[in-house]
C-alpha positions as CSV (number, residue, x, y, z in Angstrom):
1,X,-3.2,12.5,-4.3
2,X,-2.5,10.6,-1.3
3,X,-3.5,6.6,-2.4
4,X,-4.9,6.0,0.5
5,X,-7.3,8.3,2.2
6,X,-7.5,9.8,-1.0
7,X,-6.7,13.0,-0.2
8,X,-5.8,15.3,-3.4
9,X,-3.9,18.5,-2.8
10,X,-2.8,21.4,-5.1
11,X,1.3,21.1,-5.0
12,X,4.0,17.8,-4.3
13,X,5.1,19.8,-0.6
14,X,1.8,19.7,0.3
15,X,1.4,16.2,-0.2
16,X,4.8,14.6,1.4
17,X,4.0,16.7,4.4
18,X,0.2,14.7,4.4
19,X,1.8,11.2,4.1
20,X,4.3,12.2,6.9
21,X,1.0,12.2,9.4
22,X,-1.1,10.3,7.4
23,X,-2.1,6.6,9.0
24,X,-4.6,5.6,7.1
25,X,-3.5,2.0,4.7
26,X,-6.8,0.6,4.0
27,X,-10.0,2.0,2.9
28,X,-12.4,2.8,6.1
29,X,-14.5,0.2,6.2
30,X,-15.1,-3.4,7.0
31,X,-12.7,-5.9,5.1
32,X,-15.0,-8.5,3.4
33,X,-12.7,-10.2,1.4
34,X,-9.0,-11.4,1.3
35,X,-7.4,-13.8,-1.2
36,X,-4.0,-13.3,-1.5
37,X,-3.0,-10.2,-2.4
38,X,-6.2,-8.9,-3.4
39,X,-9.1,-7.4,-1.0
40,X,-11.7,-5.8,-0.8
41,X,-13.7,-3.3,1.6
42,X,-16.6,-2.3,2.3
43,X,-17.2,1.2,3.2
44,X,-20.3,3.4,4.1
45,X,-21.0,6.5,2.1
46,X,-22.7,8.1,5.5
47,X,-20.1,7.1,8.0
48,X,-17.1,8.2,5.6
49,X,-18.2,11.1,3.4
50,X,-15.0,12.5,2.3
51,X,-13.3,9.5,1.6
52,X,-16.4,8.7,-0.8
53,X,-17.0,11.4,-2.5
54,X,-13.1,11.8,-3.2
55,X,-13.7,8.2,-4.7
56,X,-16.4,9.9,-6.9
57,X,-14.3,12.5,-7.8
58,X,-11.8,9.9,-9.4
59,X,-14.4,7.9,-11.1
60,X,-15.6,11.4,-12.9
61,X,-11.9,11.1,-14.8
62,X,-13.0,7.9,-16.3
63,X,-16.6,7.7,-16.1
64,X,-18.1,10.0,-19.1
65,X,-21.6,9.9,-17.8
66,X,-21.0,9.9,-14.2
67,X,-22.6,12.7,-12.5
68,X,-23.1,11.5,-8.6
69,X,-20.2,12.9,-6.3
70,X,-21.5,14.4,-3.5
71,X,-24.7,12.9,-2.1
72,X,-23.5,9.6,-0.9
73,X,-24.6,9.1,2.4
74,X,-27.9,6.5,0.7
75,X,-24.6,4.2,-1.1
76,X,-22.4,1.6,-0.1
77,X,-18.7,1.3,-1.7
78,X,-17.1,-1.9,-2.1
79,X,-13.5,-1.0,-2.6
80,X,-11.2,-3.6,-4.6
81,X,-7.2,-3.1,-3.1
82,X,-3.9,-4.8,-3.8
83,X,-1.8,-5.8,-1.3
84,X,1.9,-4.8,-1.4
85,X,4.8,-6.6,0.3
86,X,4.8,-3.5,3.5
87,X,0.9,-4.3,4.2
88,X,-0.6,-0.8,2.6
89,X,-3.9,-1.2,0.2
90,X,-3.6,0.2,-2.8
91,X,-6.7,1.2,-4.6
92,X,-7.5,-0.8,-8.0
93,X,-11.3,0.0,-8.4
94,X,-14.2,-0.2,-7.1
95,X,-18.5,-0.4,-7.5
96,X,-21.4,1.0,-5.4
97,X,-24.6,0.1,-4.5
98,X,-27.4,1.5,-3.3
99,X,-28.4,0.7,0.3
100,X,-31.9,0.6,-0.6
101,X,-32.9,0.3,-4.6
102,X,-36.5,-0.1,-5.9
103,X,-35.3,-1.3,-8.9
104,X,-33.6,-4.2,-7.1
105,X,-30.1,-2.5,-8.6
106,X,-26.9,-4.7,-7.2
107,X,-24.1,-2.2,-9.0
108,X,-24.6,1.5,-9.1
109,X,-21.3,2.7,-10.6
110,X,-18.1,0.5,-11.3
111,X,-14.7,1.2,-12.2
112,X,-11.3,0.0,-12.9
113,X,-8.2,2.3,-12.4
114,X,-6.6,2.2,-16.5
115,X,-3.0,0.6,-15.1
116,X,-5.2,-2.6,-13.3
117,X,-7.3,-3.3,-16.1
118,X,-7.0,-6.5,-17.9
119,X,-6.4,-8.2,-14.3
120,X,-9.7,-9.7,-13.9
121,X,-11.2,-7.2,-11.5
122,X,-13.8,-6.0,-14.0
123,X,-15.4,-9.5,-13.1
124,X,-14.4,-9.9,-9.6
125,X,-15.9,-7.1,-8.8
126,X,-19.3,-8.0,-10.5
127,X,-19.0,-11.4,-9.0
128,X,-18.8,-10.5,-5.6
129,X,-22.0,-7.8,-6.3
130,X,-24.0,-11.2,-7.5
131,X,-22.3,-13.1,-4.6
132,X,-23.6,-10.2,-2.1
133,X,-27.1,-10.2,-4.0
134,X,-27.6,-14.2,-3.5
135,X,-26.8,-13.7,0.2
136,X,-29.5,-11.5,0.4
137,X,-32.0,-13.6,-1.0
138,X,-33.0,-11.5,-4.0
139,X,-32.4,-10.8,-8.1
140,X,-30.4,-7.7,-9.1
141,X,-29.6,-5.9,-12.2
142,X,-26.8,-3.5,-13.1
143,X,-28.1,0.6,-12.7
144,X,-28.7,1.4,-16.9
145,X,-28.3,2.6,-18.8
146,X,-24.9,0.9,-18.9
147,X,-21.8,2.3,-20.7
148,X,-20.2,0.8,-23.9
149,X,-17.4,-0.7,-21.2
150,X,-19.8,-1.9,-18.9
151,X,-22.3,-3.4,-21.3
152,X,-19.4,-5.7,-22.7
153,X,-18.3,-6.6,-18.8
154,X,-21.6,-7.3,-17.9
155,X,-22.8,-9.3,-20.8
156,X,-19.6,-11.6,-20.6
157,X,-20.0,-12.0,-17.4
158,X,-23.5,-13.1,-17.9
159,X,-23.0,-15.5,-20.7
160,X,-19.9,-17.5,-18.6
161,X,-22.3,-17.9,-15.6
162,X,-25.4,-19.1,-17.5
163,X,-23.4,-21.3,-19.9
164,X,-21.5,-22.9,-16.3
165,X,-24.9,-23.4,-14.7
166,X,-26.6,-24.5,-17.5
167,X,-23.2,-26.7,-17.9
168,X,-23.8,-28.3,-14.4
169,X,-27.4,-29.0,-14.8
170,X,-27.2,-30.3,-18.1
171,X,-29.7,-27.7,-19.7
172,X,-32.2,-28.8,-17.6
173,X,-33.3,-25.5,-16.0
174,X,-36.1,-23.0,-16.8
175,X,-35.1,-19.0,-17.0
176,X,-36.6,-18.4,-13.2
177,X,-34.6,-21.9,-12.1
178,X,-31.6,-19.8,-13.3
179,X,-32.4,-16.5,-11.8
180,X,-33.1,-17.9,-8.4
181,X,-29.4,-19.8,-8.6
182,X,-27.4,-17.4,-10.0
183,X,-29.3,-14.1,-8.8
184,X,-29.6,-12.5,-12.1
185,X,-32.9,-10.9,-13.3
186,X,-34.5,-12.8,-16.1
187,X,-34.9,-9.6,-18.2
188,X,-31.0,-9.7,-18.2
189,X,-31.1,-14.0,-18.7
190,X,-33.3,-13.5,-21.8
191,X,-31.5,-10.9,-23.7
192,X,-28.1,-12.6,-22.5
193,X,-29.5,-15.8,-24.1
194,X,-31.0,-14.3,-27.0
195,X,-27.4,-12.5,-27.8
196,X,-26.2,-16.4,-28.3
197,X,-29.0,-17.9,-29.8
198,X,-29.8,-20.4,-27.0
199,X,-33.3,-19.0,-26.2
200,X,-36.9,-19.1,-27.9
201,X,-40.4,-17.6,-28.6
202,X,-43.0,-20.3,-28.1
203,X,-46.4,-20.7,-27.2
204,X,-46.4,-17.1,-25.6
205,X,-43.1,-17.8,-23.9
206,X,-39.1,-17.6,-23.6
207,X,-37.7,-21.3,-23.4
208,X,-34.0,-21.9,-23.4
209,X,-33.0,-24.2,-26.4
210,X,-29.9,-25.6,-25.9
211,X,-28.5,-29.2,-26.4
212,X,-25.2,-29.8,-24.1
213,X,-22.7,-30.3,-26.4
214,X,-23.5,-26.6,-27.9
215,X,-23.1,-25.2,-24.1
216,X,-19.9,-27.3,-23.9
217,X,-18.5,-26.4,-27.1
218,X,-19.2,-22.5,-26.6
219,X,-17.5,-22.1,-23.0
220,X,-14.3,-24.1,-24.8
221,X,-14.4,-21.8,-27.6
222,X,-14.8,-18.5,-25.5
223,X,-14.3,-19.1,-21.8
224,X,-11.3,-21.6,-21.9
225,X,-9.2,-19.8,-19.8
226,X,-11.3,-19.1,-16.2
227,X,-11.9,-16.0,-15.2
228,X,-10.8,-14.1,-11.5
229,X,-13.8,-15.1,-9.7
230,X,-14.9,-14.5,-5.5
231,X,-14.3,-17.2,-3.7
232,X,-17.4,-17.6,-1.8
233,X,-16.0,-19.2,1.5
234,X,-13.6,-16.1,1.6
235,X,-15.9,-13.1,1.3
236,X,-17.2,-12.5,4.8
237,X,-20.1,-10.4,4.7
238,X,-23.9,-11.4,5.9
239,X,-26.9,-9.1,5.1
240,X,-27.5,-6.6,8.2
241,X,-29.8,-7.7,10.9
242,X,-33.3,-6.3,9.8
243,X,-33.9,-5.4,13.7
């Protein structure tokens, strides 16, 4: 498989005779973020068909339940690259979104390649889907059902961020206040909360219940060490112009 345009072919000839002529270094698309030796593009399923569904195809080898490999022209694919010291961008994983979701889904499918896993990409990826999401002025919610992988990604990656804002504001924030800042969907708030026993039932409604020093002592305990997160001043992307 050429790691590149992605190109798989049946025998090792076949492929040294494609990377002879191939040109392609970087996924097709727009580059939307850069830091270091990490970026990340983002490519249309309609304008580059073959390069997407030969992403899909690579998914399937990891992703049990994945069944989507051919129609996706209505998908975006944000592709996560390292950088190596002659300039070519190597593939390290990826998610998708749909362009248009009525279930205000942000992540459609995500993936890390086995040999980049415990890198941080798991949550840079998922940051820069929530970053994307709060640029456009909306909630989102990963697709579900969610796999065993990506139940534990997601969940993590919801406690850090609720405990940090939560953190910043001193408690002081009600479950929408928290899903307008951080772009999360309350559904995914409440059951994140609940999980850590920060959240209660009263009067007919969730209220967070949480003194600081519980917040505090819960991020030292399990989020010590910070996480790879998307810088926001470095990911250039603005929602398309409705007109």
């Amino acid at each position: 498989m050429c790691e590149f345009c992605l190109t798989f072919l049946k025998r090792k000839e076949q492929l040294q005779r494609h990377l002879r002529k191939c040109e392609l270094r970087h996924p097709p698309g727009d580059e939307i973020y850069r830091n270091n030796s990490v970026s990340m593009f983002e490519v249309d399923g309609r304008k580059e068909k073959v390069y997407c569904q030969n992403l899909c195809y690579i998914a399937k080898l990891f992703l049990d339940h994945k069944t989507l490999y051919y129609d996706v022209d209505p998908f975006l694919f944000y592709v996560l690259c390292e950088v190596d010291a002659a300039g070519g961008h190597k593939m390290a994983g990826y998610f998708s979104k749909e362009k248009v979701s009525a279930e205000a889904n942000n992540v459609a499918c995500i993936l890390v390649l086995p040999h980049h896993q415990r890198k941080g990409y798991g949550k840079l990826l998922i940051d820069v889907a929530y970053q994307i999401t709060i640029r456009e002025g909306a909630v989102g919610s990963p697709e579900k059902p969610l796999s065993d992988l990506g139940q534990l990604s997601f969940r993590s990656y919801w406690t850090e961020v609720l405990l940090r804002t939560l953190q910043a504001h001193r408690g002081n924030l009600s479950i929408k206040e928290l899903s307008a800042v951080t772009a999360i969907k309350m559904e995914d708030i409440i059951s994140t909360l609940q999980a850590i026993n920060c959240i209660r039932f009263w009067k007919g409604q969730h209220v967070i219940s949480v003194a600081p020093k519980i917040v505090d002592d819960h991020l030292a305990k399990h989020y010590a060490r910070a996480s790879l997160r998307c810088e926001p001043a470095r990911l250039k992307w603005q929602p398309p112009d409705e007109s």
